[in-house]
N, C-alpha and C positions, 0 to 999 in steps of 0.2 A: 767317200766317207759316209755312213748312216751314222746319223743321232736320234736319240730318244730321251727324252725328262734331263736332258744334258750329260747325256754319258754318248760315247764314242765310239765307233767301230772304222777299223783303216783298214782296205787292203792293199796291198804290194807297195808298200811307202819309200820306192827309190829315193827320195829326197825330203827330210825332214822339216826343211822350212818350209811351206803350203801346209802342210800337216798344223805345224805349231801356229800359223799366222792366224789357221781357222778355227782350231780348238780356242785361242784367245778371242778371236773376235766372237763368236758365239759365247763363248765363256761353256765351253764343253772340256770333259773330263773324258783322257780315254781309256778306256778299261779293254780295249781288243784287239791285236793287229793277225788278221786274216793275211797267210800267203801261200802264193801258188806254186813259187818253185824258185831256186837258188839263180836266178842272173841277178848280176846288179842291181842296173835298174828296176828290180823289184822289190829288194832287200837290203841298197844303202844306206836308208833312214832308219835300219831299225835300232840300231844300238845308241843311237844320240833319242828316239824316242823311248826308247824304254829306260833309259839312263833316267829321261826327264820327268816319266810320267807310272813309271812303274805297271805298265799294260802288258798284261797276259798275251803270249806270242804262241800261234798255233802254225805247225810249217811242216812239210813233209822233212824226215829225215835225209838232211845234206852236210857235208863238212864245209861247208861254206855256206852255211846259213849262221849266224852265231846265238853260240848259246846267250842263256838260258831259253830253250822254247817245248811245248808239248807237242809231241810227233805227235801227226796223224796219220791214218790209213784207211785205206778204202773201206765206204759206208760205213766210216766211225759218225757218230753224231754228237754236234757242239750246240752246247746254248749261251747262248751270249745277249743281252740288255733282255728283248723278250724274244727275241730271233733263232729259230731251233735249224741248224744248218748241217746237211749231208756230204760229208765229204765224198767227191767222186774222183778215184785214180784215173787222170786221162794219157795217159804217157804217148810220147809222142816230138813233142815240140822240147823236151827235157822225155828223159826215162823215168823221174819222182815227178812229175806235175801233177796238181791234182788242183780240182775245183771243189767250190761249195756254191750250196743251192740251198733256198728257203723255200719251199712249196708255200706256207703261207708266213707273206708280211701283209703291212698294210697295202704295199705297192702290188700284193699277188705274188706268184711266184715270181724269183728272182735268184738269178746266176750269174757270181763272179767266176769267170773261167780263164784269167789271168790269158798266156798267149798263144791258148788253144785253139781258140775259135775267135775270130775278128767278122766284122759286120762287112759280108761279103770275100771274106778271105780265112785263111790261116797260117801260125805261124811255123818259121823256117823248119824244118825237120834235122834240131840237131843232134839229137842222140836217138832216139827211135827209129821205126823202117815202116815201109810205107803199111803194112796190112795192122801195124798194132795203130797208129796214128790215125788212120780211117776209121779200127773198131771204136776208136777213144772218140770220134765225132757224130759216129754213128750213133751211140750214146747218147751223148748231149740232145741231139735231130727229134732223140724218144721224148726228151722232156716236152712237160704241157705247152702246149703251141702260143699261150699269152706268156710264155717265162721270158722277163726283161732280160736281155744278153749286153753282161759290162763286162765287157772286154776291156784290156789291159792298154789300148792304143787306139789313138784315133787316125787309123790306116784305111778309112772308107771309100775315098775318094780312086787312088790308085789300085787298091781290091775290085772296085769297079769296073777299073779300065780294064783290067782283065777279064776279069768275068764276061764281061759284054765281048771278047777277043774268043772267049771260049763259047760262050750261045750267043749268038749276036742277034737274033733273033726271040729273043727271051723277053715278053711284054714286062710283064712285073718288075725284070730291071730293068728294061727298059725306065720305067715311070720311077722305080726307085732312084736310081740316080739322079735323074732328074730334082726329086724331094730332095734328096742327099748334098746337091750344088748347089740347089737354093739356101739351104740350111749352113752349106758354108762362107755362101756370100754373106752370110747375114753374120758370120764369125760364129755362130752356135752349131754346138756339134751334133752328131749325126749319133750318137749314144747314147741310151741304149737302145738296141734293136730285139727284135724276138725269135725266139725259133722258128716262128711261124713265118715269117721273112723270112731268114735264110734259109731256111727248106726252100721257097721259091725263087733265091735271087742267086745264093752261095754255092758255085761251081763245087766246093770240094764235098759240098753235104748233097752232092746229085750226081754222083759220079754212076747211076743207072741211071738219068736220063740218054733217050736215043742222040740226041745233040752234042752232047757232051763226050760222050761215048767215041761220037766220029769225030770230035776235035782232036780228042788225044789221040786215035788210031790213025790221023794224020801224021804224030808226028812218029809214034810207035804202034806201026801195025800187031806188034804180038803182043800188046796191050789188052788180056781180055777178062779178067777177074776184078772186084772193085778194088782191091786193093794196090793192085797194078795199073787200073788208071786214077786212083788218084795220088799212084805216085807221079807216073808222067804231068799230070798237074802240078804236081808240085815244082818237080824236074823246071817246069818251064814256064813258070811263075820264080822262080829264083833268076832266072834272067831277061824275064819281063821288062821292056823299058815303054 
């Protein structure tokens, strides 16, 4: 959630009640809900919040999104409390996914990317194929290297473990990790991250590193485009334990 002067902004409100507990305790008004893409749990809360609050719903085009809401589409641009947000189609993890991105808030720039990109991973590949879901992160990688990355889940810890399974030899994650278990001994999350991190830590956003390169040509020698090896990451991160 971002607030300002007491108005509100949500994205992906799988469940309504945290939404409402904290618009009351703040005494915030919400006037926005930001989303990424039609699963559930990202769009459960939306018809008991807007029912309650009458907030302007901005969503990519899905029949399982419920109306009433204003489609969006790639490099449409929103403005919402003072916050002027670019929508990005990343299809991939869904074939409508899309994110939004503020180049300038107070926090700097700042990308919600729903469950495109997670802080050292990404999500499952369920309707897209491996070379549009690479182009769609490859993307994201271009943004400015201080952009906060809030991702949709706090899957840091088990992205980890793989990631280190695929360069194990990788200082930066090395050390991240490390920050990242501290941070969840302490119960405080590991979110947000920045581009500039996962450019050095996130297997699937270095799929031309030399290390990464020979992990998946372990498991599939005819692996040799990037889009082909970050499917075989993908491939083998779905059975990761």
């Amino acid at each position: 959630m971002i607030s300002q002067d007491g108005r509100a902004i949500v994205v992906d409100p799988g469940d309504p009640a945290p939404v409402l507990k904290a618009l009351e305790q703040y005494n915030l008004r919400l006037e926005c809900i930001l989303v990424t893409h039609h699963h559930f749990d990202h769009i459960g809360g939306l018809e008991s919040l807007v029912k309650k609050t009458n907030a302007v719903v901005y969503a990519p085009r899905h029949p399982s999104i419920p109306s009433p809401y204003s489609v969006v589409n790639n490099d449409d641009h929103i403005q919402v409390l003072n916050w002027e947000f670019r929508v990005m189609a990343v299809p991939g993890h869904t074939l409508t996914h899309v994110a939004y991105f503020c180049e300038q808030s107070e926090l700097g720039p700042i990308l919600f990317c729903g469950d495109t990109l997670f802080s050292g991973g990404c999500g499952r590949m369920f309707e897209g194929d491996p070379d549009g879901f690479w182009a769609s992160l490859e993307r994201l990688s271009l943004l400015p290297q201080e952009t906060l990355v809030c991702s949709a889940h706090e899957y840091t810890l088990s992205n980890l473990k793989f990631a280190q399974a695929v360069e194990p030899n990788n200082q930066a994650l090395i050390h991240y990790t490390q920050h990242c278990q501290s941070l969840r001994a302490q119960n405080l999350p590991t979110l947000p991250s920045t581009i500039g991190t996962e450019r050095s830590i996130n297997p699937f956003l270095r799929v031309r590193e030399a290390d990464v390169i020979k992990s998946a040509q372990k498991i599939s020698p005819s692996a040799q485009t990037e889009g082909q090896i970050f499917g075989v990451l993908r491939s083998w991160k779905n059975d990761f334990s």
